[in-house]
Each structure stands twice: as structure tokens, then as C-alpha cells.
C-alpha angles and dihedrals in degrees: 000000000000115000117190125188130242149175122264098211102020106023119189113266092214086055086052100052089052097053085052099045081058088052091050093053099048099269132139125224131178113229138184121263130188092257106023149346105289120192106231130211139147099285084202090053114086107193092047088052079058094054092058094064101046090062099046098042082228126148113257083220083083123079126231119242107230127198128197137188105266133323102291092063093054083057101052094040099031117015147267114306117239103248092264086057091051085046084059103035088055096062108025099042132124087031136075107312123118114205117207110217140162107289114228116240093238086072114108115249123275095029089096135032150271085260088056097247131117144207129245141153139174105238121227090224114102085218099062095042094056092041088064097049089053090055097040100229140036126308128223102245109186119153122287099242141071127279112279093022132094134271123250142206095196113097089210086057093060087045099058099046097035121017086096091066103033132074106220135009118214097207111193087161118245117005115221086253116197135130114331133263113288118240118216112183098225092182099096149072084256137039108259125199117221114162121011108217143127097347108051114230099245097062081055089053083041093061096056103072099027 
């Protein structure tokens, strides 16, 4: 495994370049949110997605978050909101909200689920965002541990249980940790809840009738 340092505010362009010329060529790297350590790949590469869950140990019968860089690139990758997923997208991104949508049939499988959706959110961490405009399209951004433990903002954490597997660490230092993102499932005639976590679910309500 390689780790490079970055900064978590301004991050090197050049160290960048280098995270998303691994991701071009297959490879996983783990990489800071604003809440924990992901694990990133080419959703859209399938043998790089297996490799995900080889690493993680982890059943293929459950999807992959992605982020992206902002919303356009949602649209050109994944496809255009509903107009309640713009609403929400509009004032909780970028932040930790994960928006289920209906997942293109270009993504590897496994990435989204059996429903055909997908998750996907626009991180409110300089060095993600950047990290999926390198790399010109959303990033897999599953949590850096293995299957049944628990996730970690510490970049040595990551190190120690899975330098062996990955390619390449993106280490910002500390993430800000917390709960994690909450999931609203946007492909509906109504608003679904399907993980609580860092935005409560009444200022999503909230939002829809704003």
C-alpha cells in the first residue's frame, strides 16, 4: 500500500492526480469523508466493485454508497433528481445525506441494489470532492473496515486492518466522525426513510414543503 498525505482543506493537486490515475487503472483506495475513512473504486468497473468486497468480506447482496463531486456530476453519471431529490440536494448538499435513486444500468454489480436504486451523496470534505473530479465521476465510498467492525476515522486505523489489501491511502488526518450519513429513499411518490443519521428526518420532511 502507498499513503500519501494530503491536505485536508487545500490537497495537492499532483497527490490527487495520483489517487485518480489508481482509480483509472482498477485500484482501491481508502479516502477521508466528512464523517469517516470510504474505501473508493469505479463504480462502473466491475472487477475493481469485487474487489470491494473482497476486501471487506463483505456479501455482494449489499449495495455500495457513492459520492460525487456536486450535483452535476450526479446528472451526467447517474442521472437527473426528481424534483424532491433536487429540493434536498439543494440544502443538504454538500453534507451527510445519502439520496437513493434509481441506479443506471452502466453501474457494476453489486453498487446498487436488488431495486435497482442506488445511493449516492455529495460530501461536505474538500478532499473527496476533489477526489471525484480527478477521477471524472463518482467514487464508491463504502466504509474503510471489514465487514462486522466497526468504521474509523483514523487513517492509521485503516492502515493497520487494510493496508495489506488496497492500493493507495488518502490520508487527510482525523475525519470529523459522527453518526453516519442519513439515507432517504427520493424515488417515490413519497419521501422514505432508510437510515436516520446525521440530518434528522424532520428537517427532511421539513424541506418538502419549505
Amino acid at each position: 500500500m502507498t499513503r500519501i498525505l494530503v491536505d485536508p482543506v487545500h490537497p495537492d493537486p499532483d497527490a490527487l492526480a495520483q489517487a485518480a490515475a489508481v482509480l483509472r487503472r482498477g485500484g482501491v483506495i481508502a479516502l477521508p469523508t466528512d464523517t469517516l475513512y470510504g474505501l473508493a473504486v469505479d463504480p462502473f468497473n466491475s472487477a475493481a466493485v469485487e474487489r470491494v468486497f473482497a476486501i471487506k468480506g463483505r456479501t455482494a447482496d449489499r449495495a455500495l454508497p457513492l459520492v460525487a463531486a456536486d450535483e452535476v456530476q450526479v446528472r451526467e453519471w447517474i442521472g437527473p433528481l426528481s424534483p424532491r431529490g433536487e429540493r434536498l440536494a439543494r440544502r443538504f448538499w454538500p453534507g451527510p445525506l445519502t439520496l437513493v435513486v434509481r441506479a443506471p444500468d452502466t453501474l457494476a454489480a453489486g453498487v446498487g441494489d436488488a431495486n435497482g436504486t442506488v445511493g449516492i451523496r455529495v460530501p461536505a470534505h474538500p478532499v473527496t470532492q476533489a477526489l471525484c473530479a480527478h477521477a471524472g465521476r463518482p467514487l464508491t465510498a463504502t466504509s474503510a473496515n471489514l465487514s462486522g467492525q466497526a468504521p474509523t476515522s483514523d487513517p492509521d486505523v485503516v492502515a493497520d486492518s487494510l493496508g495489506a489489501d488496497i492500493d493507495l491511502l488518502v490520508d487527510a488526518g482525523a475525519t470529523p466522525g459522527g453518526v453516519a450519513s442519513t439515507i432517504v429513499d427520493v424515488t417515490g411518490p413519497e419521501l422514505r426513510l432508510i437510515r436516520a443519521g446525521a440530518v434528522a428526518w424532520e428537517d427532511v420532511q421539513a424541506c418538502q414543503h419549505a
